[in-house]
C-alpha positions as CSV (number, residue, x, y, z in Angstrom):
1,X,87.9,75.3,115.5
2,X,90.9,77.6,115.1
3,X,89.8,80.5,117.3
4,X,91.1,80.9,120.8
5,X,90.3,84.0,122.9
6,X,92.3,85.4,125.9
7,X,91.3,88.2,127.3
8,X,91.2,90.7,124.8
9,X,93.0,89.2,122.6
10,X,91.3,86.7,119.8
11,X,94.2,84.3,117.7
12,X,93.6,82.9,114.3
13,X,95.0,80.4,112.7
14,X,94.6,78.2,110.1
15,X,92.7,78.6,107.0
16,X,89.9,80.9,106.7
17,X,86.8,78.8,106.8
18,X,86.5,75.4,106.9
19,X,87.9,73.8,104.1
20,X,88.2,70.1,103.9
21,X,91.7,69.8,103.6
22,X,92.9,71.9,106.3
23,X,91.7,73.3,109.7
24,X,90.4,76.9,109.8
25,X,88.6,79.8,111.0
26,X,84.5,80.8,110.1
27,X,83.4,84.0,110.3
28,X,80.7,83.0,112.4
29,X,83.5,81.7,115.4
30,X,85.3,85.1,114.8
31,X,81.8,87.2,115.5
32,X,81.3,85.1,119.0
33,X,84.9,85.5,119.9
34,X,84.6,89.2,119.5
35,X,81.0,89.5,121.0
36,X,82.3,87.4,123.7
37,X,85.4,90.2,124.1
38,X,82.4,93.1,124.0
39,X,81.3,95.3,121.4
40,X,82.9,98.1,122.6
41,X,86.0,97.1,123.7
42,X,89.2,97.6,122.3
43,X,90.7,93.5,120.6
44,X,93.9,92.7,119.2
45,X,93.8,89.6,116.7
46,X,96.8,87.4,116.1
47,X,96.3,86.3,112.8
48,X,98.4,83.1,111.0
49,X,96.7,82.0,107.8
50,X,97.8,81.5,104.5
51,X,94.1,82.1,103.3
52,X,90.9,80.4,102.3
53,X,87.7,81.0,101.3
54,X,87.2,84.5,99.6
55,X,83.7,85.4,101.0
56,X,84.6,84.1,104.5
57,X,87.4,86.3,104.5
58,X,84.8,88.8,103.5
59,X,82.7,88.3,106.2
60,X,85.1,88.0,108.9
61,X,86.3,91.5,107.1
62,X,82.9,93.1,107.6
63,X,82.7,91.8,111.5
64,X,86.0,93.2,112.5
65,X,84.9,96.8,110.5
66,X,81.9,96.7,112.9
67,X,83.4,96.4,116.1
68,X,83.1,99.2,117.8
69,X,86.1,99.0,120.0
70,X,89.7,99.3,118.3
71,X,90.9,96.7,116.7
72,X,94.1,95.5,116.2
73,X,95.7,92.8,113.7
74,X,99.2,91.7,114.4
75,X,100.5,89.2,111.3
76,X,102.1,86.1,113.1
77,X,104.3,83.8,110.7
78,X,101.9,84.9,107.4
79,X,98.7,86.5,106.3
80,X,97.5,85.4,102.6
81,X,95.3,85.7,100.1
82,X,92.3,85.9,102.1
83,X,93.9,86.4,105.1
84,X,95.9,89.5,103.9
85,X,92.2,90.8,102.8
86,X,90.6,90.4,106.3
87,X,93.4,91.8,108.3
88,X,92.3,95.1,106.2
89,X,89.3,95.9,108.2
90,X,91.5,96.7,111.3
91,X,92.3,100.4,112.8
92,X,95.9,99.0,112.6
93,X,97.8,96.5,111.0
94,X,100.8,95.2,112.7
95,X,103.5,93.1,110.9
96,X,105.7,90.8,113.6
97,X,108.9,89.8,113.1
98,X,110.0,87.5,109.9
99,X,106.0,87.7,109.2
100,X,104.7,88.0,105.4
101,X,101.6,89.2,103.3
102,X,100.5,88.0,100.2
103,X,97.9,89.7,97.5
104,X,96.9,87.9,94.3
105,X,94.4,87.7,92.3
106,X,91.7,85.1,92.6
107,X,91.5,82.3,90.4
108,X,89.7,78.6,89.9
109,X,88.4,76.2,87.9
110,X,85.2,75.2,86.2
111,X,84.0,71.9,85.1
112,X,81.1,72.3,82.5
113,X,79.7,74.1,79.5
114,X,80.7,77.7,78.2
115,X,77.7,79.2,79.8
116,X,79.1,77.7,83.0
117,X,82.9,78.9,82.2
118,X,81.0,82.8,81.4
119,X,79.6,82.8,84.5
120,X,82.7,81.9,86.4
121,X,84.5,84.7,84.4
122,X,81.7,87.3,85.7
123,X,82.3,85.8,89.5
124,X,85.9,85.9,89.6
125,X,85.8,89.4,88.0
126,X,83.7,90.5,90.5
127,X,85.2,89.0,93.5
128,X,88.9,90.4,91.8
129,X,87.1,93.8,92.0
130,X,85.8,93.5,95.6
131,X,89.2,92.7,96.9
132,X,90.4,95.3,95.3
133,X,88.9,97.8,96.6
134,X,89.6,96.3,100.3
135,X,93.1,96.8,99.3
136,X,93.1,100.4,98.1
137,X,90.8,101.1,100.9
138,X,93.5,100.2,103.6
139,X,96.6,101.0,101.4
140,X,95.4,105.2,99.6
141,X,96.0,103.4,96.5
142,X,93.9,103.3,93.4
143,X,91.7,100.3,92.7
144,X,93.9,99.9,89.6
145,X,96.6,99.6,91.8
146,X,95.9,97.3,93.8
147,X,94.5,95.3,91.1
148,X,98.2,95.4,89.9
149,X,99.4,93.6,92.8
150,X,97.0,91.0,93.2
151,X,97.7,90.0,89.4
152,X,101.1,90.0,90.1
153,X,101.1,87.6,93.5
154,X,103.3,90.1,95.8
155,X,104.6,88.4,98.9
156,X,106.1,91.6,101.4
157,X,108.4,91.4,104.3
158,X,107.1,93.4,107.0
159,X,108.9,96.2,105.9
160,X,107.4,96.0,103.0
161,X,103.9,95.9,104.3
162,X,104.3,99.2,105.6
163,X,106.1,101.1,102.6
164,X,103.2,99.5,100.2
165,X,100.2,100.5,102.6
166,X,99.5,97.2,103.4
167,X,100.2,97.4,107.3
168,X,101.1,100.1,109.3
169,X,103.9,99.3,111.5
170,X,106.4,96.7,111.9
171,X,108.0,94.4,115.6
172,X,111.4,94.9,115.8
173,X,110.8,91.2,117.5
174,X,108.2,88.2,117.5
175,X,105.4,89.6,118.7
176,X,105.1,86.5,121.4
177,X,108.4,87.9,122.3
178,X,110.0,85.2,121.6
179,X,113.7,85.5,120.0
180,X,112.4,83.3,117.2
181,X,109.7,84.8,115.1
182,X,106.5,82.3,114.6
183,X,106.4,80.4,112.2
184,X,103.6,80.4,109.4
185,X,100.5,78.2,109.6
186,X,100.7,75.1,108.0
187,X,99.6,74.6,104.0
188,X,100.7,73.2,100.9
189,X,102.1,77.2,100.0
190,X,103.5,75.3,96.3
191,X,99.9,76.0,94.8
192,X,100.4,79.4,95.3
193,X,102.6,81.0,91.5
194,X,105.2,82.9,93.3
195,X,105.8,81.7,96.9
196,X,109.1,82.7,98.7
197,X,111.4,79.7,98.7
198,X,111.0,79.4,102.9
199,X,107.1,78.5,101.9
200,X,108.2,76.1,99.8
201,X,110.8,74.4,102.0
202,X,108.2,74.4,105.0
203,X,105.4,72.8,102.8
204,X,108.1,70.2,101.8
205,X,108.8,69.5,105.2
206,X,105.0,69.4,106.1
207,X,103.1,68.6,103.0
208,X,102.0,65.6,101.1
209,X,103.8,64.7,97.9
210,X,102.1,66.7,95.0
211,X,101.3,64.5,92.2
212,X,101.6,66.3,88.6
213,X,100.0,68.6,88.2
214,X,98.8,71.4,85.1
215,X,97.0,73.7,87.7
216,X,99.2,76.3,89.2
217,X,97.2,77.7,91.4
218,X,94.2,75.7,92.4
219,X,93.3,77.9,95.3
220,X,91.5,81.1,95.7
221,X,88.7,79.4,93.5
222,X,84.6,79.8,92.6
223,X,84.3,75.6,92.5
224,X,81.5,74.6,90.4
225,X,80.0,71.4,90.7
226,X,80.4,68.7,87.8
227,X,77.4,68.4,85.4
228,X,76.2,64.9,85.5
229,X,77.1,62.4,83.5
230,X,75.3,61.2,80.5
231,X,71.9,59.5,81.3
232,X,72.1,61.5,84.7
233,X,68.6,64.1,85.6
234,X,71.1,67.0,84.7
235,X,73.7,69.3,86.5
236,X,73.6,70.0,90.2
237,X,73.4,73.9,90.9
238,X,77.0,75.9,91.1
239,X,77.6,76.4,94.7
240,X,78.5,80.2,96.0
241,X,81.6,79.3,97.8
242,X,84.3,80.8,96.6
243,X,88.3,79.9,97.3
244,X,91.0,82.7,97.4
């Protein structure tokens, strides 16, 4: 578990659910850490992720919405993908120093017939669309607009952030006031299509080799299951987890 609270103050790191890969944070830990904090009082999360699962991020977008106290998310080291989407649900969005955020559009892969491929069109549209409108919510932009950034991977500087929309302020230092500014959670950021070249260096520094590869982007994904082989009792059912 990635979730640590102190006082009133809840950090998150890691990927957003629990992915197999890497170590992350459920919705379901993020709803005890804030009931543990109190409904009604006031919580600032400190949120390093480069993303996850899309409907975890959901979820843990809808808890933080709920809470009746004021919340606020301060961006240590990177909020993406899903990450960037949660961070939306609070009354203010604080960008640290050297910090970045990341919107794209979801994507995946399907393994299976083209009724199987038609239905992962429908779900990624849908989950695109969702997102979205998370997006415009937070930033007074149209849906269409923030559609355009997703499908164009935009990763902002803090300073960015807050011109865009996306967060409303920015640290003048590291918000653990630290000279240095934190740096962001550990993942393989080369499966992402446009990641800054300090992403890159880190996740050659941290990451496995990558074998080669056709798939740009493997994350943000609705994963279906494989259909069985031949001679098998048919295909298992699609699961509803969906990566961002």
């Amino acid at each position: 578990m990635t979730v640590l609270v102190s006082g009133s103050e809840i950090v998150l790191s890691g990927t957003v659910g629990n992915l197999y890969w890497d170590e992350g944070f459920t919705a379901a830990e993020v709803s005890v850490a804030l009931a543990q904090i109190g409904r009604s009082q006031d919580v600032t999360i400190r949120l390093n992720s480069p993303g996850g699962i899309a409907s975890e991020g959901a979820a843990i977008h809808a808890a933080i919405a709920a809470h009746q106290g004021r919340t606020v998310v301060i961006v240590e080291g990177v909020a993406a993908s899903a990450a960037s989407a949660l961070a939306m649900a609070a009354d203010e969005v604080v960008m640290s120093l050297g910090a970045l955020m990341m919107v794209h559009d979801p994507s995946g892969f399907t393994f299976g017939t083209a009724a199987d491929h038609e239905a992962s069109l429908r779900e990624l549209t849908a989950l695109a669309t969702a997102m979205a409108a998370i997006y415009a919510d937070k930033t007074g932009r149209t849906v269409e607009q923030a559609r355009a950034d997703m499908r164009a991977e935009i990763w902002m500087t803090p300073e960015e952030a807050v011109a865009q929309g996306y967060a409303d302020r920015a640290l003048s230092r590291a918000a653990n006031d630290d000279d240095a500014p934190v740096e962001p959670a550990a993942f393989d950021y080369r499966l992402f299509a446009h990641p800054p070249e300090r992403l890159v260096a880190l996740a050659d520094r941290t990451s496995r080799p990558r074998r080669a590869t056709t798939r740009s982007r493997p994350t943000s994904s609705p994963i279906t299951a494989p259909r069985s082989s031949v001679g098998g009792n048919g295909s298992p059912p699609r699961p509803s987890s969906t990566v961002r």
